[in-house]
N, C-alpha and C positions, 0 to 999 in steps of 0.2 A: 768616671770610674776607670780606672786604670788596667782591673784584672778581668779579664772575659769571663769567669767560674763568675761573676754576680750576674750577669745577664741570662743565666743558663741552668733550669732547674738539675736536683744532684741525681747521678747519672741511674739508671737502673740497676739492682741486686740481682747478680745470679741464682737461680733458682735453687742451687745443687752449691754446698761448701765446697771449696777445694781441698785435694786429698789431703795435704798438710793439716789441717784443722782435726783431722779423726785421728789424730796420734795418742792423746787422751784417753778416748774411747777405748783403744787398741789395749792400751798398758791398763787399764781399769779389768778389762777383760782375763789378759794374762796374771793380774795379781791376783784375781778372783780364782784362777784354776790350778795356781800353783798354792793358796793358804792351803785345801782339805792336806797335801803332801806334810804339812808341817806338823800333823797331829796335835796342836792346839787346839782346837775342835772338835765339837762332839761329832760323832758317824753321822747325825740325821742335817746339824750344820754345814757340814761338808760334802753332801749329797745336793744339798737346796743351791753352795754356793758355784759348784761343779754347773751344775743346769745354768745356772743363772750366766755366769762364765761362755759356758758355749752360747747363747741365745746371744747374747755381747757380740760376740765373734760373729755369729751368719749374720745379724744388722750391718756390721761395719765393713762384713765382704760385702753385704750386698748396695751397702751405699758406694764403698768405693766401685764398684760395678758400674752402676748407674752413672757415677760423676764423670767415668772412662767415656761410656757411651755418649752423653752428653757432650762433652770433649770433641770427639769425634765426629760428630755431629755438625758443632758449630765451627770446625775447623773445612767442613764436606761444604757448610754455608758460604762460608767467608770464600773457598775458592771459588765456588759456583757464582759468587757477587764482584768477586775481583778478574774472572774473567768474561763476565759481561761489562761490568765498565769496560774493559781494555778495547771494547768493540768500537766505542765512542772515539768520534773524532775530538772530541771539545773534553774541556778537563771536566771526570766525572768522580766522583769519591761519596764511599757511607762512612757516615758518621754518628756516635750518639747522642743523646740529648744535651752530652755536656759539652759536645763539641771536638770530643778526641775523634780521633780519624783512625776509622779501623781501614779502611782498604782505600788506595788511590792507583786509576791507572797513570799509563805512561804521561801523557799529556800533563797530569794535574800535576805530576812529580817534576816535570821538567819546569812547567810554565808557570806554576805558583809556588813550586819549591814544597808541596804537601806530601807527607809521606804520613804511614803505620807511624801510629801514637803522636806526631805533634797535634796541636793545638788546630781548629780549623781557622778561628779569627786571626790568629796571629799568620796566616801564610797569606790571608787578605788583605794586609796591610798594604800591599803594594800596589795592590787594585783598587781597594774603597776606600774613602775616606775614615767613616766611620763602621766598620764591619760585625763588630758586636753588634749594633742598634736592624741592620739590614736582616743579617740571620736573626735574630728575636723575633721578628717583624714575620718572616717570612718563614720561622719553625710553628710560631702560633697558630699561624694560616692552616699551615698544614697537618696540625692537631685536629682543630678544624674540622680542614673539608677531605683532611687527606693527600691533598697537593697544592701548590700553591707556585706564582708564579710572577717577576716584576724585571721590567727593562729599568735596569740602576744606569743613571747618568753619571759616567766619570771624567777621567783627565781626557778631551779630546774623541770623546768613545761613548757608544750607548751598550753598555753588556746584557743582555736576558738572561736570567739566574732563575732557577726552576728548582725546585725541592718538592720530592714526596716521601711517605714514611712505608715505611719496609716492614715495619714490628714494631712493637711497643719500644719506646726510648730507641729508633734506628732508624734514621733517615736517609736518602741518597740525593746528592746533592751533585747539579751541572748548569757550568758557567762557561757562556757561550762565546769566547773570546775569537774575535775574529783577529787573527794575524796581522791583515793588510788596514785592517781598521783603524788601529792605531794612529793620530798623529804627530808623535812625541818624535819622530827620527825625520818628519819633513821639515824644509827651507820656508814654507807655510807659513806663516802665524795666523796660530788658532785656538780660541781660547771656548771653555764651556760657561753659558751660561743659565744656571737654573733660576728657581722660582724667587719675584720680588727684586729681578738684577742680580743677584748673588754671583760672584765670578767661582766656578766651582776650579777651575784650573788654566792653566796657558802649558803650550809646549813652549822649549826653547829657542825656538823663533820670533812666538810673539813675548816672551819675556827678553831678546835681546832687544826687539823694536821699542817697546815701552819701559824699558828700563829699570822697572818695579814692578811688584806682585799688588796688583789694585786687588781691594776686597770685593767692590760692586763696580756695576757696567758705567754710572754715574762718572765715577776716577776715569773713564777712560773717554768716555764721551761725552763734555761739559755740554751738549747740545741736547742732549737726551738719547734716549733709545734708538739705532737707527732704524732705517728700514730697508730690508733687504734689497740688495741693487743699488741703493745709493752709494754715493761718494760724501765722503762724510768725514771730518779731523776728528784722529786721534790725537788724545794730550800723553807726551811722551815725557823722558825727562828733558830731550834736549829740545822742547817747545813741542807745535803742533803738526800732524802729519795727514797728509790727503790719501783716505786708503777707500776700495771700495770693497762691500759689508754682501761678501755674498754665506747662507748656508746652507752647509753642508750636510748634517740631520738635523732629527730633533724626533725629541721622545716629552712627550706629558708638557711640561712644565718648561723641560729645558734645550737647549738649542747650543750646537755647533758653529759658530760662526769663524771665518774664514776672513782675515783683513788682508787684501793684497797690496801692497804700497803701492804710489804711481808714480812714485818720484824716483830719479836713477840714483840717488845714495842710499836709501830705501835697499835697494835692487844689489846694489855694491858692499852690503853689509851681512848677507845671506839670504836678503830677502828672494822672493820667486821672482822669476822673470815672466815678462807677459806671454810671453806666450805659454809658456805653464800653467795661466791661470785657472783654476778649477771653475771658473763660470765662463760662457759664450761671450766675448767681448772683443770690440772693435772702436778700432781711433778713424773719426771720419773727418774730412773738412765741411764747411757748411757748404758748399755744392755739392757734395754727396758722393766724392772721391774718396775710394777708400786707402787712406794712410797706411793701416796697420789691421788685422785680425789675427789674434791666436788659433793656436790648433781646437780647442772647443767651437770656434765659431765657423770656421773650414770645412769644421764634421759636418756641423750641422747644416751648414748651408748647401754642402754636397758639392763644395769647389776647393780646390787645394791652391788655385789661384787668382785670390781675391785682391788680391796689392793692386792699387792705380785703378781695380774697375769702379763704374758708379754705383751705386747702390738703386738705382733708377730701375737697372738692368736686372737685377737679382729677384726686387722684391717691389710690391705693388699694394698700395694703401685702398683699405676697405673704404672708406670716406671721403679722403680726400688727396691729393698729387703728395707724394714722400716729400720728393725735395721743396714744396710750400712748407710741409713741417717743419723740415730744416732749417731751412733759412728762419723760421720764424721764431726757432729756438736761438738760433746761433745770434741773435738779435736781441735775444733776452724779452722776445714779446709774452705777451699774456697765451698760453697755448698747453692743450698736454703732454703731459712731460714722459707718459704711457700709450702708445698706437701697436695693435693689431694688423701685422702685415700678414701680405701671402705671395709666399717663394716664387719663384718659378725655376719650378724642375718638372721634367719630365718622367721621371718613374713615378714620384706620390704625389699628392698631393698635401702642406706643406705650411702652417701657420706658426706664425713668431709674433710675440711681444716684445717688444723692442721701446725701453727706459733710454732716453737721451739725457747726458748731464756735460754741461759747458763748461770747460776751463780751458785758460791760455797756456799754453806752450810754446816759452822762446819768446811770447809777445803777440803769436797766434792765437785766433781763437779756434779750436776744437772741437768737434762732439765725441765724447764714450758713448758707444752706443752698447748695452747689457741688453744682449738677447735672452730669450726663455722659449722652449719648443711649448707650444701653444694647441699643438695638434688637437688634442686628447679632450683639451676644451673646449676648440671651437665645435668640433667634432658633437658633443654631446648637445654642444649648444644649437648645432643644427638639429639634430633629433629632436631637442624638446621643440625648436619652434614645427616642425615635422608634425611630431605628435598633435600639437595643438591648432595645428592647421587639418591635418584630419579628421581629428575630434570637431573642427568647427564644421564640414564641408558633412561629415556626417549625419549632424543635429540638422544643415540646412535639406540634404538630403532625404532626409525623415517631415522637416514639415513642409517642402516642396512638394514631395511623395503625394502627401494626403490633399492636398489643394487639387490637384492633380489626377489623382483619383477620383476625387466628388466632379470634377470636369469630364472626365473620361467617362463614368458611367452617366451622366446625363447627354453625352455626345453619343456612343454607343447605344445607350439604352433610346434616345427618342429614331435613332438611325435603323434601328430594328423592328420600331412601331412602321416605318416607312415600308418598309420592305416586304410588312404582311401585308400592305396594301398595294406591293406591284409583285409583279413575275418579271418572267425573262424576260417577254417580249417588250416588255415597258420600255422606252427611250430612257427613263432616268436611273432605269432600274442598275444598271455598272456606275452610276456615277453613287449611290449609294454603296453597291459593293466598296468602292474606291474609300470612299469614306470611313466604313467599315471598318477596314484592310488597315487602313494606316490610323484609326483609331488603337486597334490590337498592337500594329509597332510600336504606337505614343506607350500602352503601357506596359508590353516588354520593355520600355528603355529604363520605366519609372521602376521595376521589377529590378532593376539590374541595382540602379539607385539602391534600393532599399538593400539589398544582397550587400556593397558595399557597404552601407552604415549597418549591417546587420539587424536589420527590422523585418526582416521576411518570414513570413509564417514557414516553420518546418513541420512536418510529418515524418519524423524520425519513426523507423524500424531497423530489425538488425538484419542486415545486410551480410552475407560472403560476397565479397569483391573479385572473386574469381567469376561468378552468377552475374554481376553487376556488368562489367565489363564485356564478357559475351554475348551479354544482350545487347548491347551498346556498340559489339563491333562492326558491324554490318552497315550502321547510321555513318561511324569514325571511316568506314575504307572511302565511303562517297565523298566525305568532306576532302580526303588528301588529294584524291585523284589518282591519275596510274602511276606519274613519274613519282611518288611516295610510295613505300613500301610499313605497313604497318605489321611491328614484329611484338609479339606476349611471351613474355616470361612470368610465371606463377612461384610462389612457394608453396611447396605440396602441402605443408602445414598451416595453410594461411588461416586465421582465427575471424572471426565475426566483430564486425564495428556497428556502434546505432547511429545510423542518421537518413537524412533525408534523400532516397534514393535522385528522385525528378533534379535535387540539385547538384547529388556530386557528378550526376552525369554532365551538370550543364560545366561542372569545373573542368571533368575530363575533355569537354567537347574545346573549352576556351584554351587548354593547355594544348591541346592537339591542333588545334588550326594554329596558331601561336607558331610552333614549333615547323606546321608546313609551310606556315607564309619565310619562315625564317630559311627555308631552302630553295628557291628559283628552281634550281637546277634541278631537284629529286634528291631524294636518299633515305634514309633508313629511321624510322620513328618505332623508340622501344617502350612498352610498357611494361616495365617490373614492377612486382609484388612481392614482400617479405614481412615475415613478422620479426620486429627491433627490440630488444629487450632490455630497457637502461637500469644499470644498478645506482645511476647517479645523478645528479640535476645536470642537465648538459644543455652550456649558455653557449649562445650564439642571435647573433644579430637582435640584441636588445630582448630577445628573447629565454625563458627558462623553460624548458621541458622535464617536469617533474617524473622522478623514476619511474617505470612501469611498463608496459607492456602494448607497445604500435604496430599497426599495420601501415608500413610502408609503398606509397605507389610515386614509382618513378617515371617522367614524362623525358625522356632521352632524343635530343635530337643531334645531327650532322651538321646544324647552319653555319648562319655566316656568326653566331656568338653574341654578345651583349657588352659591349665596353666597359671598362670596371666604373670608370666616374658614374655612370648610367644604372647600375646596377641596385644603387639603394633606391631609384624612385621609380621600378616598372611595375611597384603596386598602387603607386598614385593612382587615385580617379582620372581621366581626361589627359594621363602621358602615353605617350603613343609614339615608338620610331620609325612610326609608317609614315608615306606621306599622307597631305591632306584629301580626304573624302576617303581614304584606304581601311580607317577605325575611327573607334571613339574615344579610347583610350580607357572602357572599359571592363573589358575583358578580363584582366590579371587582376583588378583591384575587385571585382564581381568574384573569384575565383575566394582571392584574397576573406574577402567578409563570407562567405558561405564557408570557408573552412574553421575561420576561428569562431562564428558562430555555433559548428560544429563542436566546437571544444579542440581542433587539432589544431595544427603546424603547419608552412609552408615554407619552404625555403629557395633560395633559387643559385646555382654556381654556373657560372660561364666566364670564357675568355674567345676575342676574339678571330674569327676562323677554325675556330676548333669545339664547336657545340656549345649546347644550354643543356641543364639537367633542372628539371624542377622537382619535389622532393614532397609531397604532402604526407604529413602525421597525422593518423587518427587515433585514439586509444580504442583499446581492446574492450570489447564489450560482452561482460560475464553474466550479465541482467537475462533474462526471460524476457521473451517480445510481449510487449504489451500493446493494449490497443492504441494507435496515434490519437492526438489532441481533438477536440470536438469541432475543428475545421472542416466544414464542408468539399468538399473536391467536386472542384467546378464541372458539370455535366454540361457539354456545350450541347444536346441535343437541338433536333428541331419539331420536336412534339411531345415538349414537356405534359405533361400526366394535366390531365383536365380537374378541377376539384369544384368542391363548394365549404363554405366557411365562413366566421368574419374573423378578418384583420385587421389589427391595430398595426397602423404603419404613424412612426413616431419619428421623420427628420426633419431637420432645420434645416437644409440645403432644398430650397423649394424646387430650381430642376429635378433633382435628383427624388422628391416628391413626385414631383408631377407624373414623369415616367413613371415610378413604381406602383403609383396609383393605378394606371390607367392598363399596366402591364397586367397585374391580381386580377384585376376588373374583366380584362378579355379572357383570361379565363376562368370565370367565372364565380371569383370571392368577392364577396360583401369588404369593402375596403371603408375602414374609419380612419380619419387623415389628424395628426396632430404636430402641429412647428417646437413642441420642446415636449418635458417630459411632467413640467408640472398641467400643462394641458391635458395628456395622457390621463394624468388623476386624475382630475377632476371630470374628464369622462368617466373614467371607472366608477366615480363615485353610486352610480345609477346601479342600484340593487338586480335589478330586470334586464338591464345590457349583457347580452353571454360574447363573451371573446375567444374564439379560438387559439388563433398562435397572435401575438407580439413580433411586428419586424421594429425595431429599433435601431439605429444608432449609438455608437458607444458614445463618442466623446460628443458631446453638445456644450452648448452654455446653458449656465445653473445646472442643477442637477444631472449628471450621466444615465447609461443606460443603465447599466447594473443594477445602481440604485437605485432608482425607481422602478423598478422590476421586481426585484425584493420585496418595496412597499405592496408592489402590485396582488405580489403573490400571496400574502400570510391573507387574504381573501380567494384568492383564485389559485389555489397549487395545482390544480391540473394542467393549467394555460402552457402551451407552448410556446419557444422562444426563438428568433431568427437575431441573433447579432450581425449589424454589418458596420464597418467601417472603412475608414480610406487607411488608418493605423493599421499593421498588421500586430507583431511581437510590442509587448508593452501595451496594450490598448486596454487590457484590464487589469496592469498591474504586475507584480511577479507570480502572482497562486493563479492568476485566468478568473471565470464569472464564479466559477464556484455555486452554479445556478440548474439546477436539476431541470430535464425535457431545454435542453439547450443548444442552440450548437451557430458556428462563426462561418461568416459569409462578405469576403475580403471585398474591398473595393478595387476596378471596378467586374461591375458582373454583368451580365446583358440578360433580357430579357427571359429567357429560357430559363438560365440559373438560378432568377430568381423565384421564378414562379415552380421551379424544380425543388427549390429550397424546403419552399413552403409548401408542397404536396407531399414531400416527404416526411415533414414534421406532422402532417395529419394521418400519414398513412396508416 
């Protein structure tokens, strides 16, 4: 179709005739009031036509009224429309549904040649191929949904064309032409190609290089499709041409592509010159002397002089020695023809992929080496293997944990049975202590464990962290010592956070020694406080903080700083820039898991010489304190409550049996002993057996505690319940037992705690 009016429903009617049309009306009027004057008419005829006559008359003043108004109106529109386009940098113009163009600013007038009443397809013609078919496409859209919106691939150019509707039949329409984008005026040849091969266009460069206007990418490259970075023959008319195939965009379907010649008649006919070249490229010898680098490859490399050096010196192969590659290409061995190198510079750190392609020159042979900044890849590709190394050290964390725990409370727990049988004066009696002592360190360390992989039972309440901290400060002055000076700054407004008190102290205490070990000398350790209030997702270090409302606590120190290479992994497990025996290297990663368990954030900024800030996010917490979780809080006493009872003690961990048994026993509960939970039943099954409380185990083999506890119950609902395991978080699931007269008793626990547990549940 040739005329645009077929693509294009017909335009909208004004609601109001223009004045011209009520001329009719007008003269129907006036002959109506000048017949009674002629006396043809009887008196009561010429009375009826008189009335009639004026009523004629105030409709057609009052419609031309109205059609003035209106006038004016859409005249008050069209300027208020025509000086909002004009704001637009990029060509903006409304138009109607038929496509005439009621208003264009400056831009569209100059750069598509659209002005008031032409045509809109006809001023596209220079820009789109087929411009009827785009706006159809793209006015239907916006029928629609109301707007609508497509990157159109052109000559050399990707343009984003955007249309929304203004009124019934009125659209405005902008077309995002970038100036520099163009590349129909460079020495370049560059041709577009969309979907299926299709050659959408060439500038005149790459139509002087190839001679003809190819229809598909086939015409141009008898080889097939290339692949970006290679060196690849072009079929021209005057025979075949070695150009290399880099691109420039690409949108959807279709792609920019960019043929640089490498031959010097190529180069003597308009073609670019190498060092012009729009991709990072270099001519090397196969010892790894560098012949030739363009200015893209200079940049990137961060040397402006690279002629005659080795490439040995610059950059350093992930696998295996650079110049082995070389040679092995320049040989034409069996080898890849794609390596990941790493720069060496000293400001960043610095990855290139680096395509080697061999051809002679002069009778030499050669490598192109096409570089690609690689940063942003390897970069991520560290993270995920990062991620997935934490995620694993976590999982082993968690079931290291629980081994660990069923060891600990049978080491502890038989160590305690010793102890009521000496006193002080005993000889053995410190060597138990000893035992003790460094049973309790084994499981702060497994404590810390779990804190990193986030397995640690919380007892979240809401906290003001001004309260928090004040209690705390007294503990924090002893830790710094004197040549540390500990300074508090609050926000008077500071709002309430829920979590678990006992751990964010243990964060503040690891950021605070942290930050003294980091100054020898003394100096000044700040803790701010404020409330942060994001109106937006604010990303940083692989993290999103979703909008809302944080209480900020900042751990400020004077050190000696954190080297930047260093700085993504000091929440590793077991990294540590102390020396050896000085940490564990768990400190920051403990900090780490107890905050995002919390639900917050942590961040950390330093350079070196000039301090560390650590940065913890909590969200705000608007909730009513509720009671904490049915975790018991370990009573270290040492004259747990005396009882009487029976107990069902149900573990499979027979130390850990045995203790617990003999622990009830001393004082003074009838203990029934069971190694899993289907033995349990089948105890119960005895009509005449009375049970007091249930100590169980959660996780056994066959059946858990939970669940057969359940069973247990829908006969015994009075029965109390002691959960314990070496699990903390997760041990029953996401919803907890959901087990009424209940309550959780972590692994490990010593004697007192336990038999405290169980007095309590009788009390």
């Amino acid at each position: 179709m040739s005329d645009t009016a077929d693509f294009f429903p017909n335009p909208s009617i004004s609601k109001f005739p223009p004045v011209s049309r009520l001329g009719p009306l007008i003269l129907l009027a006036v002959f109506l009031s000048v017949m009674p004057a002629t006396g043809i008419l009887s008196q009561d005829w010429s009375r009826g036509l008189l009335v009639a006559s004026l009523s004629l008359l105030v409709v057609a003043a009052g419609v031309v009224i109205q059609v003035l108004l209106a006038n004016r109106s859409a005249r008050q529109a069209t300027a208020i429309m025509a000086a909002f386009a004009e704001q637009d940098r990029f060509p903006c113009l409304i138009a109607n549904s038929h496509g005439e163009i009621l208003v264009a600013n400056s831009q569209a007038v100059s750069r598509l040649h659209a002005d008031t009443g032409l045509n809109l397809a006809q001023c596209l013609r220079s820009v789109f191929g087929n411009p009827p078919a785009i706006l159809l496409r793209l006015q239907s859209q916006a029928l629609l949904k109301g707007r609508a919106g497509e990157d159109i691939l052109t000559y050399g150019d990707t343009i984003p064309v955007s249309v929304f509707r203004l009124a019934e039949g009125v659209f405005c329409w902008r077309f995002q032409l970038d100036e520099q984008a163009s590349w129909q005026d460079l020495t370049l040849p560059v041709l577009s190609k969309g979907r299926n091969g299709l050659v959408l266009g060439l500038n005149g460069a790459a139509e002087r290089l190839l001679g003809f206007r190819p229809g598909s990418i086939e015409e141009i490259f008898p080889d097939g499709t290339p692949t970006i970075g290679d060196i690849s023959q072009v079929q021209t008319r005057d025979g075949a041409v070695p150009v290399m195939v880099s691109q420039l965009s690409r949108s959807g379907f279709g792609q920019n592509l960019a043929l640089s010649p490498l031959n010097e008649t190529a180069n003597t006919q308009g073609g670019t010159g190498f060092a012009d070249l729009p991709v990072a490229i270099m001519c090397l010898a196969p010892d790894g002397t560098i012949l030739e680098a363009n200015r893209l490859a200079n940049k990137l490399l961060g040397d402006t002089r690279l002629r005659d050096t080795n490439i040995s010196q610059i950059m350093h192969g992930l696998g295996h020695p650079v110049l082995e590659w070389l040679q092995r290409t320049a040989n034409e061995e069996d080898t890849q023809r794609s390596e990941f190198l790493r720069l060496s510079r000293d400001d960043k750190e610095v990855f290139v992929q680096v395509t080697l392609n061999r051809i002679i020159d002069d009778g030499k042979v050669c490598l192109i080496a096409v570089l690609n900044d690689a940063t942003e890849l390897k970069t991520l590709e560290a993270q995920f293997v990062q991620g997935q190394k934490m995620q694993a050290v976590g999982q082993l964390a968690g079931g290291v944990a629980h081994d660990f725990n069923n060891l600990l409370t049978a080491i502890s727990g038989h160590c305690d049975l010793l102890l009521l049988r000496h006193d002080q004066n005993d000889s053995d009696y410190g060597d138990l202590v000893q035992i003790n002592q460094n049973a309790n360190r084994a499981a702060a360390l497994v404590s810390q464990l779990l804190a990193f992989s986030r397995k640690q039972t919380l007892r979240p309440e809401m906290l003001d962290l001004r309260d928090t901290i004040s209690d705390l400060i007294h503990l924090l002055n002893r830790l710094v010592g004197e040549k540390v000076q500990l300074t508090l700054s609050h926000d008077p407004v500071l709002k309430s956070v829920r979590a678990d008190k006992r751990q964010l102290e243990q964060v503040l205490m690891n950021l605070v020694v942290n930050a003294r070990d980091a100054m020898p000398d003394g100096g000044e350790i700040r803790i701010e406080t404020e409330v942060l209030n994001l109106t937006r997702p604010f990303r940083r270090d692989r993290a999103t903080v979703q909008p809302g409302e944080y209480v900020t606590v900042k751990v400020i120190d004077q050190g000696i700083g954190i080297p930047t290479d260093k700085l993504q992994k000091v929440f590793e497990p077991f990294y540590t820039t102390k020396r050896t025996g000085e940490g564990t290297g768990l400190g920051l990663s403990t900090a780490y898991g107890i905050v995002k368990q919390t639900g917050g954030f942590i961040f950390v900024d330093s350079a070196p010489g000039r301090g560390t800030e650590f940065a913890v996010l909590l969200p705000v917490s608007t909730a009513a304190d509720e009671p904490g979780p049915t975790t018991l809080e370990q009573p270290d006493t040492q004259n747990a409550g005396q009882g009487e009872g029976v107990v069902l003690l149900v573990e499979d961990e027979a130390p850990v049996r045995a203790f617990a048994t003999r622990a009830l026993r001393l004082k003074g509960y009838t203990v029934l002993e069971a190694e899993s939970a289907e033995d349990a039943l089948r105890l119960l099954e005895d009509p005449d057996l009375n049970v007091d409380v249930f100590v169980t185990d959660v996780v056994m083999p066959g059946m858990d505690g939970p669940t057969w506890v359940r069973q247990a119950m829908e006969t015994r609902p009075d029965t109390r319940v002691v959960f314990v395991s070496g699990y903390t978080e997760g041990a029953f699931g996401d919803n907890g037992p959901e087990i009424a007269n209940s309550t959780f008793l972590p692994k490990p626990f010593s004697l007192n705690q336990l038999t405290e547990a169980v007095f309590q549940q009788l009390s």
